[in-house]
MARGUZA-981144 format. One record per atom (N, C-alpha, C, O): residue in three letters; z, x negated, y. Coordinates in steps of 0.02 Angstrom, whole numbers, plus 50000, padded with zeros to 5 digits. Example, Ala and Ser with C-alpha at 12.3 -4.5 7.8 and 13.67 -1.06 7.14 Angstrom:
ALA503904934049716/ALA503904938549775/ALA503904934049835/ALA504234928849834/SER503544935849888/SER503574931649947/SER503944935550002/SER504024933050057/
//
This chain:
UNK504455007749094/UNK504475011649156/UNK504005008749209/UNK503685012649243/UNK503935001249220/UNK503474998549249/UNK502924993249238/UNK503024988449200/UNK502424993849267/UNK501834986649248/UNK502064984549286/UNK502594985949312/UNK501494978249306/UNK501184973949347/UNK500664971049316/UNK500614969649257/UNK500084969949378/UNK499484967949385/UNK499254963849418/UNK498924965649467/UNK499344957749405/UNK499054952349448/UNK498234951049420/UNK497934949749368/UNK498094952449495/UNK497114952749505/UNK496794947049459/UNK496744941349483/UNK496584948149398/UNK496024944949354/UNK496554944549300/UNK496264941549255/UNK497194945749279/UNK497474943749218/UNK497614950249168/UNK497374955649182/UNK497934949349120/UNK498164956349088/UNK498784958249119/UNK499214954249138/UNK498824965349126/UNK499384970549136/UNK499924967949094/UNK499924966449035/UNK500374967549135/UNK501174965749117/UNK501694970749120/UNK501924972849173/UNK501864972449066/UNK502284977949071/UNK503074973749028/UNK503504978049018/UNK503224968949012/UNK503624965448991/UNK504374962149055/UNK504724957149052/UNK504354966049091/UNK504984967549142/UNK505684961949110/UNK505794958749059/UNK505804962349132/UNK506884960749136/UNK507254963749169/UNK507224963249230/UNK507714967949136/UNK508304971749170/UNK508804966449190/UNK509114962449156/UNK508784968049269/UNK509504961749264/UNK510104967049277/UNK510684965549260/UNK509964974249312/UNK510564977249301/UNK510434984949305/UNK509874985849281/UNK510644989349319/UNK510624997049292/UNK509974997549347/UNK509464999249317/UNK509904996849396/UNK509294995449457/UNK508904992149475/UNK508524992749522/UNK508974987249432/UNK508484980149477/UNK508054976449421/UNK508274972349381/UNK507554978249424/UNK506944973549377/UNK506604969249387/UNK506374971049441/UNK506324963849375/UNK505874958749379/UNK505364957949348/UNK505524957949289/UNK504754957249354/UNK504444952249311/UNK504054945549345/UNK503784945249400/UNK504124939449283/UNK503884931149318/UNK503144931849306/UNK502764933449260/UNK503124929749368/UNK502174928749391/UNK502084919449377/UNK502344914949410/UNK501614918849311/UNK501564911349319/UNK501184908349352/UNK500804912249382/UNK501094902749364/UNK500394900349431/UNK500424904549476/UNK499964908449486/UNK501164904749522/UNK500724910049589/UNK500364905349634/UNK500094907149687/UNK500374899949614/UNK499844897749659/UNK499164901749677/UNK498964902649734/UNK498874903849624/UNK498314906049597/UNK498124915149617/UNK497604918349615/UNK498774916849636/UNK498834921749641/UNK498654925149743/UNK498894922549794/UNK498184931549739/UNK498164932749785/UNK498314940849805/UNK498444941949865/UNK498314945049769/UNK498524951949757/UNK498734953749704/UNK498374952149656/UNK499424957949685/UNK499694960549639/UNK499574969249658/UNK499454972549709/UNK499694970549579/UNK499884979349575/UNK500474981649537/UNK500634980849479/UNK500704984349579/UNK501504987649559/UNK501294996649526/UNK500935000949549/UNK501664996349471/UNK501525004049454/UNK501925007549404/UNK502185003849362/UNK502055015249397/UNK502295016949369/UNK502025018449308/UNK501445020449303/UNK502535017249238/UNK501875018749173/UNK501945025449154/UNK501605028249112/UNK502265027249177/UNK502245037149152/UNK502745037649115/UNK502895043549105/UNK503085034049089/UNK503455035449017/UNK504285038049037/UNK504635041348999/UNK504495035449110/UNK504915039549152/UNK504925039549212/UNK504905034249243/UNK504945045449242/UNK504885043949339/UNK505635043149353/UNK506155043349320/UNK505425041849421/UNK506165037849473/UNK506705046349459/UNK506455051849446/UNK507365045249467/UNK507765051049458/UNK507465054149542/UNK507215050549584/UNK507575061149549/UNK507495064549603/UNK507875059849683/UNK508465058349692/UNK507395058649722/UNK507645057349781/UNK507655048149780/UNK507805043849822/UNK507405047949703/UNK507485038649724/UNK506875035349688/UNK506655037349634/UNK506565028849732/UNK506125025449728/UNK505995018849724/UNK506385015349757/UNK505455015249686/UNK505735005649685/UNK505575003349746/UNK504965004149749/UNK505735001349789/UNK505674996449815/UNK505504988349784/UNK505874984549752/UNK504944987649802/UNK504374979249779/UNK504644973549827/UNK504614974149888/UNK504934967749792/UNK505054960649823/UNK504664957249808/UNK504214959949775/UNK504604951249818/UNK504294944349805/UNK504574939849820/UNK504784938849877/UNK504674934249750/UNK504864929749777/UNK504654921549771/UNK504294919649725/UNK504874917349814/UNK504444912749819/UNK504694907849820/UNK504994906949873/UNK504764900549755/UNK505374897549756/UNK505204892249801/UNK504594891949808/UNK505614886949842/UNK505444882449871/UNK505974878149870/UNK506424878849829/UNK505974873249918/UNK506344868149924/UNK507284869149950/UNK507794865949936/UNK507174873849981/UNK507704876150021/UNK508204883049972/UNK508764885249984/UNK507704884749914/UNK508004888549887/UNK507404893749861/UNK506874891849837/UNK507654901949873/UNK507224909049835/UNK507174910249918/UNK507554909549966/UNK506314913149902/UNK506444916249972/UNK506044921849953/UNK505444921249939/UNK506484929549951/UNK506354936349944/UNK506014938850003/UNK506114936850060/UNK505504944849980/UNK505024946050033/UNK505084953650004/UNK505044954549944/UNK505174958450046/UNK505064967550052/UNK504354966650058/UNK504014963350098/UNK504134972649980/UNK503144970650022/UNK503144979550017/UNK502574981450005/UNK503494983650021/UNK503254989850012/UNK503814994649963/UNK504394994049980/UNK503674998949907/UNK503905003849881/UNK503285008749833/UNK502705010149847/UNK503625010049782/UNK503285015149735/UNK503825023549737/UNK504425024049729/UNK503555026349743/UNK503925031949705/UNK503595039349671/UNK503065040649700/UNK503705042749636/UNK503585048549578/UNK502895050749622/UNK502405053149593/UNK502895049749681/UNK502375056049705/UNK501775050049745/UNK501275052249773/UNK501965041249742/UNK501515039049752/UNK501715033049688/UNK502085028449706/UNK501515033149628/UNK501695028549567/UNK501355021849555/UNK501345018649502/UNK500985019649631/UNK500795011749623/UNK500555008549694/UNK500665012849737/UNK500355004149714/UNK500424999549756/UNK500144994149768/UNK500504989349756/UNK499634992949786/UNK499164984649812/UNK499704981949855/UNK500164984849882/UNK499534975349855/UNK499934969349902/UNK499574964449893/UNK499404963449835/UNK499374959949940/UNK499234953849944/UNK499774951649968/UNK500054955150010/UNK500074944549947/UNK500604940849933/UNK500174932349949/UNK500464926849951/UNK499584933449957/UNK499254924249980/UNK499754922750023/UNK500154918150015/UNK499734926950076/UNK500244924250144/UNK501004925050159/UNK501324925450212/UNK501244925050077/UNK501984926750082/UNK502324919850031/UNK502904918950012/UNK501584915050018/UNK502094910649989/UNK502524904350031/UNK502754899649999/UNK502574904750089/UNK502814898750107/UNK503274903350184/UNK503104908050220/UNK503874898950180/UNK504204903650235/UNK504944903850237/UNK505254902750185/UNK505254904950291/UNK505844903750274/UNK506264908850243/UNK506064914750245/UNK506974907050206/UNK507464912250153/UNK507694919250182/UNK507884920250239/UNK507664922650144/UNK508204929550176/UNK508584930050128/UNK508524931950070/UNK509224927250175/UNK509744930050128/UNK510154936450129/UNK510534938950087/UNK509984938450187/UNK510144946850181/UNK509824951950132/UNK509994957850123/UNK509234947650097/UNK508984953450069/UNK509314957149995/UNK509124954849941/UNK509664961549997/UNK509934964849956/UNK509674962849882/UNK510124961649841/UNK509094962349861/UNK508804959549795/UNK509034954849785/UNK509394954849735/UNK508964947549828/UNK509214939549804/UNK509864940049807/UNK510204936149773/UNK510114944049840/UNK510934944749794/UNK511044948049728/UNK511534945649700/UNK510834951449705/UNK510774951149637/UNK510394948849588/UNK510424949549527/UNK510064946249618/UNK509524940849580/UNK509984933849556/UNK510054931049501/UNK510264932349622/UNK510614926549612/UNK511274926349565/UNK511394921449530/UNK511694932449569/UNK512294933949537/UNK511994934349468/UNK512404931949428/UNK511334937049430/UNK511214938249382/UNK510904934549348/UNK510984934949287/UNK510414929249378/UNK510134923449361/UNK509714918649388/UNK509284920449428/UNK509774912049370/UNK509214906049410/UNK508414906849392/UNK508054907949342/UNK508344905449474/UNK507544905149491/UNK507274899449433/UNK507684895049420/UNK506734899249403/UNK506214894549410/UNK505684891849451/UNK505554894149506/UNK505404887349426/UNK504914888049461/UNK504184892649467/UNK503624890949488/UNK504344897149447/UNK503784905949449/UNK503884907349492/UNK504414905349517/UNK503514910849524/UNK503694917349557/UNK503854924249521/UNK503674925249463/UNK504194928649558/UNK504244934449524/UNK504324941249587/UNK504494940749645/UNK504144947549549/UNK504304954049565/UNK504654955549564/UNK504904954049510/UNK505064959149599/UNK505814960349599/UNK505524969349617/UNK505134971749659/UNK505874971949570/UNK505894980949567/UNK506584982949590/UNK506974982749543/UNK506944985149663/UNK507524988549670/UNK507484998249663/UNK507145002149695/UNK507864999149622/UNK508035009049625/UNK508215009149664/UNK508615004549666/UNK508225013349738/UNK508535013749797/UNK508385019549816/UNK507855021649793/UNK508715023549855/UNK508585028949881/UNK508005030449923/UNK507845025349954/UNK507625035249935/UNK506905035149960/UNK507085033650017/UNK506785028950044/UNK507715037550060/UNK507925034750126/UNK508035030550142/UNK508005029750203/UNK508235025350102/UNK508865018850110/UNK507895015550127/UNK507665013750181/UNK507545015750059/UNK506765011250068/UNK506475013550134/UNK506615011050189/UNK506155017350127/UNK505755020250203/UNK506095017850257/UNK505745019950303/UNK506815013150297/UNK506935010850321/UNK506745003750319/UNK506745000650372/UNK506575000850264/UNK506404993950276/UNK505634991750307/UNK505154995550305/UNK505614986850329/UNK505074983750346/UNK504624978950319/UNK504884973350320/UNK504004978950293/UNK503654977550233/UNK503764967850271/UNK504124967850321/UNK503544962150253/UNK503534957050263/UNK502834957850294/UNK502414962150279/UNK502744951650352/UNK501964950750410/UNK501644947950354/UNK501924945750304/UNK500944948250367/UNK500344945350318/UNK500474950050263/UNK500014949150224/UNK500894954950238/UNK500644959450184/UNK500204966650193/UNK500364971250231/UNK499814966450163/UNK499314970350170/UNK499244975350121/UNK498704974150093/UNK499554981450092/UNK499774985050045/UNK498974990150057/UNK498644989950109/UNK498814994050002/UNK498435000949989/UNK498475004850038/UNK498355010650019/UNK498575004550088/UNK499075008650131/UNK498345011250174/UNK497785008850172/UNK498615017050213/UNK498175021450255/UNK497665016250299/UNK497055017150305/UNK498065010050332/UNK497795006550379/UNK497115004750342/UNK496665006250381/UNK496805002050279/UNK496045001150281/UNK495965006750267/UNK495425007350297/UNK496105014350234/UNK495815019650233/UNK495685022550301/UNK495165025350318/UNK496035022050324/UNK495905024450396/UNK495365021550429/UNK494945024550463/UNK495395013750415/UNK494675010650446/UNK494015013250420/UNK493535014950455/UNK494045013350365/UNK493305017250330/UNK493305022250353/UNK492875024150393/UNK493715025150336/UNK493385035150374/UNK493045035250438/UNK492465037250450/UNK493575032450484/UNK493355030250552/UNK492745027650537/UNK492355032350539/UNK492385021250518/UNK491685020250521/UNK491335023050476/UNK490735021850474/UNK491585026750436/UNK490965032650393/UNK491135037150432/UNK490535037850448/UNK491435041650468/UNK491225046250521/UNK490865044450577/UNK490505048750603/UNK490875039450598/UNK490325036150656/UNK489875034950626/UNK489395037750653/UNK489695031750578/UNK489175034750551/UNK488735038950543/UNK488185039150572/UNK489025043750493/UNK488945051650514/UNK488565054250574/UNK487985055750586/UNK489165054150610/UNK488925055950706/UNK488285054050718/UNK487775057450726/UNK488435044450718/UNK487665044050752/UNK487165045850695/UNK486645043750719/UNK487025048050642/UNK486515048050610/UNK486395052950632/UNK485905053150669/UNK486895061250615/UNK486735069550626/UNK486305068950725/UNK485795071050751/UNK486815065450744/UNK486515064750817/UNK485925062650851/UNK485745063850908/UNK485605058650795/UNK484955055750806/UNK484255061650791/UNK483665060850804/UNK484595067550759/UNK483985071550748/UNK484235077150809/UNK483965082450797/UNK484695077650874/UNK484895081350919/UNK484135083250961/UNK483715078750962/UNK484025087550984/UNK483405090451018/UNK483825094751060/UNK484315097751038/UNK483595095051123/UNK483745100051171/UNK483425107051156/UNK483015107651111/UNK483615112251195/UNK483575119751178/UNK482575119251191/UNK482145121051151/UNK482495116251252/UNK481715117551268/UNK481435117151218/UNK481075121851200/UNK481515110351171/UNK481235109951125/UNK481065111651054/UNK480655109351014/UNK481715118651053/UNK481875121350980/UNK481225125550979/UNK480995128251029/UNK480855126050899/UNK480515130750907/UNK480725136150843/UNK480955134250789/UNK480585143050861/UNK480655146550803/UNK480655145750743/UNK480115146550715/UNK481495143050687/UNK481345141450631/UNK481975148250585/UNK482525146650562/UNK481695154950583/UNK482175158450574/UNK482625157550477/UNK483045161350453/UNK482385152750452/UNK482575148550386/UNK483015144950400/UNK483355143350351/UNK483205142050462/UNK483315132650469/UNK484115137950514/UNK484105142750552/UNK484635134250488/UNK485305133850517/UNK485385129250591/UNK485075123950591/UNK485685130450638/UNK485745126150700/UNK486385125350706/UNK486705130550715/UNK486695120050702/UNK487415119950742/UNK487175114350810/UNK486775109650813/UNK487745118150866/UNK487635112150935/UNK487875105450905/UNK488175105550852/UNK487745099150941/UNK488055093350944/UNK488535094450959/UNK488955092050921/UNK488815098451018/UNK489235100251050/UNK489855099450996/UNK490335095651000/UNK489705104050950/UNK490125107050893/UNK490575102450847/UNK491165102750830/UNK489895096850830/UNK490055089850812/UNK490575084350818/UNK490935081250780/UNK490415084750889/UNK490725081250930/UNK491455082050952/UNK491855078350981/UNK491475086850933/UNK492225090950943/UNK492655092350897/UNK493205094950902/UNK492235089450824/UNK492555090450774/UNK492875084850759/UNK493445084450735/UNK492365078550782/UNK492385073350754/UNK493025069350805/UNK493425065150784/UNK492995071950869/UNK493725068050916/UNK494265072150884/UNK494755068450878/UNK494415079250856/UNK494715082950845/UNK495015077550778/UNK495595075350773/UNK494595076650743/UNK494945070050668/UNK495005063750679/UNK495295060150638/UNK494785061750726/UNK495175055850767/UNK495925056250772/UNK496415054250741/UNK495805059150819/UNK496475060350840/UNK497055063050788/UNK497635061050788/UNK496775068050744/UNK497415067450697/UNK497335061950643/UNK497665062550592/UNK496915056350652/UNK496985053050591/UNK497455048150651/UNK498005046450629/UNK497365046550697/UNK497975041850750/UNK498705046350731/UNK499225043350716/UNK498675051350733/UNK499365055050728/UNK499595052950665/UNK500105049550673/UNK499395053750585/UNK499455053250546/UNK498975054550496/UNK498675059850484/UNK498935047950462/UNK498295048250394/UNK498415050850371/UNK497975052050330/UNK498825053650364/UNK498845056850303/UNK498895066650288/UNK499075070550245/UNK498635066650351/UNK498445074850375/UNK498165078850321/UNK498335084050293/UNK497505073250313/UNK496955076350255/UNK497125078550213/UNK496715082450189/UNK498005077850159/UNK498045079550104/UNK498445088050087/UNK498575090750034/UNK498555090950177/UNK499105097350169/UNK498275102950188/UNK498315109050190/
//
Protein backbone atom coordinates (compact mmCIF):
# COMPACT_ATOMS: atom_id res chain seq x y z
CA UNK A 1 0.00 0.00 0.00
CA UNK A 2 3.02 2.20 0.65
CA UNK A 3 6.82 3.12 -0.42
CA UNK A 4 9.34 5.18 0.76
CA UNK A 5 12.15 6.98 -0.81
CA UNK A 6 14.99 8.17 0.78
CA UNK A 7 16.99 10.61 -1.76
CA UNK A 8 19.90 8.44 -3.51
CA UNK A 9 18.81 4.85 -2.13
CA UNK A 10 16.35 2.18 -3.45
CA UNK A 11 12.52 2.47 -2.95
CA UNK A 12 11.31 0.77 0.12
CA UNK A 13 8.19 -0.66 0.06
CA UNK A 14 8.91 -3.32 2.95
CA UNK A 15 6.62 -1.44 5.75
CA UNK A 16 5.57 -3.02 9.32
CA UNK A 17 2.09 -3.18 10.39
CA UNK A 18 2.09 -2.48 13.96
CA UNK A 19 -1.73 -2.24 13.99
CA UNK A 20 -4.98 -2.10 11.75
CA UNK A 21 -3.67 1.89 11.07
CA UNK A 22 -0.32 2.57 11.77
CA UNK A 23 2.77 1.66 9.57
CA UNK A 24 6.39 2.18 9.70
CA UNK A 25 9.26 1.80 7.87
CA UNK A 26 13.30 1.94 9.51
CA UNK A 27 15.44 4.47 7.76
CA UNK A 28 19.16 3.24 8.36
CA UNK A 29 21.96 5.95 8.66
CA UNK A 30 19.59 8.83 9.11
CA UNK A 31 22.38 10.53 9.69
CA UNK A 32 22.96 10.62 6.04
CA UNK A 33 19.69 11.35 5.29
CA UNK A 34 18.28 14.72 4.02
CA UNK A 35 14.84 14.30 2.14
CA UNK A 36 12.43 11.43 2.08
CA UNK A 37 9.33 10.45 -0.23
CA UNK A 38 6.18 9.15 1.10
CA UNK A 39 3.78 7.49 -1.48
CA UNK A 40 1.05 5.62 -2.40
CA UNK A 41 1.77 2.30 -4.57
CA UNK A 42 -1.59 1.98 -6.30
CA UNK A 43 -2.31 -1.42 -5.21
CA UNK A 44 -5.01 0.14 -2.61
CA UNK A 45 -6.19 3.72 -1.88
CA UNK A 46 -7.03 5.20 1.65
CA UNK A 47 -10.95 4.03 2.38
CA UNK A 48 -13.23 7.17 1.42
CA UNK A 49 -12.71 10.25 3.69
CA UNK A 50 -9.34 8.95 5.23
CA UNK A 51 -5.67 9.73 4.74
CA UNK A 52 -1.89 8.84 6.15
CA UNK A 53 -0.69 11.14 8.02
CA UNK A 54 3.70 11.06 7.82
CA UNK A 55 5.82 11.07 11.28
CA UNK A 56 9.36 10.97 11.91
CA UNK A 57 11.16 9.76 14.26
CA UNK A 58 14.29 10.54 15.87
CA UNK A 59 15.87 8.41 18.59
CA UNK A 60 17.94 10.24 21.22
CA UNK A 61 19.08 10.32 24.55
CA UNK A 62 15.98 11.32 26.32
CA UNK A 63 13.99 8.84 24.41
CA UNK A 64 11.69 8.79 20.54
CA UNK A 65 11.03 12.03 19.49
CA UNK A 66 7.96 11.94 16.83
CA UNK A 67 7.64 14.73 14.34
CA UNK A 68 4.07 15.44 12.06
CA UNK A 69 5.82 16.32 8.64
CA UNK A 70 2.62 16.40 6.52
CA UNK A 71 -0.05 13.76 4.98
CA UNK A 72 -0.77 11.69 1.76
CA UNK A 73 -4.16 11.00 0.57
CA UNK A 74 -6.12 9.17 -2.72
CA UNK A 75 -6.30 12.52 -4.51
CA UNK A 76 -2.69 13.71 -3.51
CA UNK A 77 -0.68 9.94 -3.29
CA UNK A 78 2.92 11.30 -2.31
CA UNK A 79 4.96 13.81 -0.55
CA UNK A 80 8.65 15.47 -0.32
CA UNK A 81 10.01 16.32 3.20
CA UNK A 82 13.22 17.31 4.24
CA UNK A 83 13.79 15.90 7.71
CA UNK A 84 17.90 17.42 7.94
CA UNK A 85 16.32 19.77 10.52
CA UNK A 86 14.09 17.43 12.40
CA UNK A 87 16.85 15.32 13.79
CA UNK A 88 17.64 16.80 17.03
CA UNK A 89 14.91 18.28 19.39
CA UNK A 90 12.93 17.84 22.09
CA UNK A 91 10.03 14.61 22.69
CA UNK A 92 6.32 14.82 21.95
CA UNK A 93 4.62 12.84 23.85
CA UNK A 94 1.31 13.86 22.86
CA UNK A 95 1.85 12.73 19.63
CA UNK A 96 -0.79 10.16 18.94
CA UNK A 97 1.80 7.87 16.78
CA UNK A 98 4.55 7.38 19.78
CA UNK A 99 1.77 6.06 21.65
CA UNK A 100 1.35 3.37 19.60
CA UNK A 101 4.60 3.01 18.55
CA UNK A 102 5.59 2.57 22.04
CA UNK A 103 2.69 0.12 23.18
CA UNK A 104 3.63 -1.93 20.01
CA UNK A 105 7.33 -1.83 19.98
CA UNK A 106 11.07 -0.58 20.95
CA UNK A 107 12.89 2.08 19.13
CA UNK A 108 16.34 1.33 17.82
CA UNK A 109 18.73 3.09 16.99
CA UNK A 110 17.15 3.98 13.17
CA UNK A 111 15.10 6.26 12.45
CA UNK A 112 11.80 5.59 11.07
CA UNK A 113 8.44 6.67 9.18
CA UNK A 114 5.62 6.35 10.92
CA UNK A 115 2.25 6.07 8.44
CA UNK A 116 -1.10 6.98 10.69
CA UNK A 117 -4.89 6.17 8.78
CA UNK A 118 -6.69 9.09 10.14
CA UNK A 119 -9.44 10.92 9.02
CA UNK A 120 -8.76 13.69 6.36
CA UNK A 121 -10.29 16.04 9.06
CA UNK A 122 -8.74 14.78 12.17
CA UNK A 123 -5.01 15.34 9.64
CA UNK A 124 -5.67 18.75 8.02
CA UNK A 125 -5.81 19.93 11.66
CA UNK A 126 -2.36 19.16 12.51
CA UNK A 127 0.62 21.21 12.20
CA UNK A 128 3.55 19.99 10.05
CA UNK A 129 6.93 20.27 12.43
CA UNK A 130 9.34 23.99 11.83
CA UNK A 131 12.30 23.33 9.42
CA UNK A 132 10.05 20.88 7.32
CA UNK A 133 9.82 21.76 4.00
CA UNK A 134 7.26 19.38 2.14
CA UNK A 135 6.34 19.58 -2.08
CA UNK A 136 3.99 21.92 -1.05
CA UNK A 137 2.59 25.11 -3.01
CA UNK A 138 5.11 27.41 -1.01
CA UNK A 139 8.24 26.72 -3.66
CA UNK A 140 5.64 26.33 -6.46
CA UNK A 141 4.31 29.39 -5.78
CA UNK A 142 7.82 30.94 -5.66
CA UNK A 143 8.62 29.86 -9.26
CA UNK A 144 5.51 30.95 -10.90
CA UNK A 145 5.85 34.22 -9.18
CA UNK A 146 9.45 34.63 -10.71
CA UNK A 147 8.61 32.98 -14.07
CA UNK A 148 5.77 35.44 -14.39
CA UNK A 149 8.05 38.40 -13.65
CA UNK A 150 9.88 37.22 -15.91
CA UNK A 151 7.50 37.02 -18.45
CA UNK A 152 6.29 40.69 -17.67
CA UNK A 153 9.55 42.21 -17.85
CA UNK A 154 10.59 40.46 -20.99
CA UNK A 155 6.80 41.00 -23.03
CA UNK A 156 7.32 44.63 -21.50
CA UNK A 157 10.57 45.35 -22.85
CA UNK A 158 9.27 45.26 -26.51
CA UNK A 159 6.18 47.98 -25.14
CA UNK A 160 6.13 51.05 -27.72
CA UNK A 161 3.78 53.82 -27.30
CA UNK A 162 0.75 54.45 -29.77
CA UNK A 163 2.99 57.40 -31.67
CA UNK A 164 5.14 54.92 -32.48
CA UNK A 165 2.97 51.98 -33.82
CA UNK A 166 3.18 51.77 -37.42
CA UNK A 167 0.74 50.03 -39.76
CA UNK A 168 1.25 46.25 -39.30
CA UNK A 169 -2.31 44.91 -40.42
CA UNK A 170 -0.64 40.95 -39.96
CA UNK A 171 0.88 41.66 -36.46
CA UNK A 172 -1.70 41.17 -33.33
CA UNK A 173 -1.46 44.13 -30.54
CA UNK A 174 -2.47 43.62 -27.05
CA UNK A 175 -1.96 46.90 -24.52
CA UNK A 176 0.56 46.43 -21.65
CA UNK A 177 -2.16 47.69 -19.98
CA UNK A 178 -3.87 44.27 -20.52
CA UNK A 179 -0.77 42.48 -19.18
CA UNK A 180 -0.45 44.04 -16.40
CA UNK A 181 -3.78 43.40 -15.20
CA UNK A 182 -3.62 40.01 -15.80
CA UNK A 183 -0.58 39.45 -14.21
CA UNK A 184 -1.69 41.43 -10.51
CA UNK A 185 -5.03 39.67 -11.24
CA UNK A 186 -2.73 35.98 -10.61
CA UNK A 187 -0.95 37.39 -7.96
CA UNK A 188 -3.37 37.92 -6.06
CA UNK A 189 -5.20 34.73 -6.46
CA UNK A 190 -2.08 32.79 -6.14
CA UNK A 191 -1.82 34.83 -2.30
CA UNK A 192 -5.49 33.69 -1.91
CA UNK A 193 -4.80 30.21 -2.81
CA UNK A 194 -2.27 28.11 -4.99
CA UNK A 195 -4.03 26.18 -5.77
CA UNK A 196 -6.69 28.14 -7.96
CA UNK A 197 -4.91 26.99 -11.16
CA UNK A 198 -6.26 23.47 -10.95
CA UNK A 199 -10.54 24.25 -10.99
Amino acid sequence: MFGCLVAGRLVQTDMQQVDPTHFVFNIENADTVNHIVVFLTGTMPFPDGMGGAIHFSWPSSEGVAWRFLGYITNEKPSAIFKISGLKKGSISNDNPFMQVIQQGQQMNTMSQIGIAVEPITQIAQQIPAENTQTSNMSNFAEFTTKMLENFYNYASSFGITQAHMTSQPDVTWVPLTVLNQWYENFKRKMTQNTNFWKS
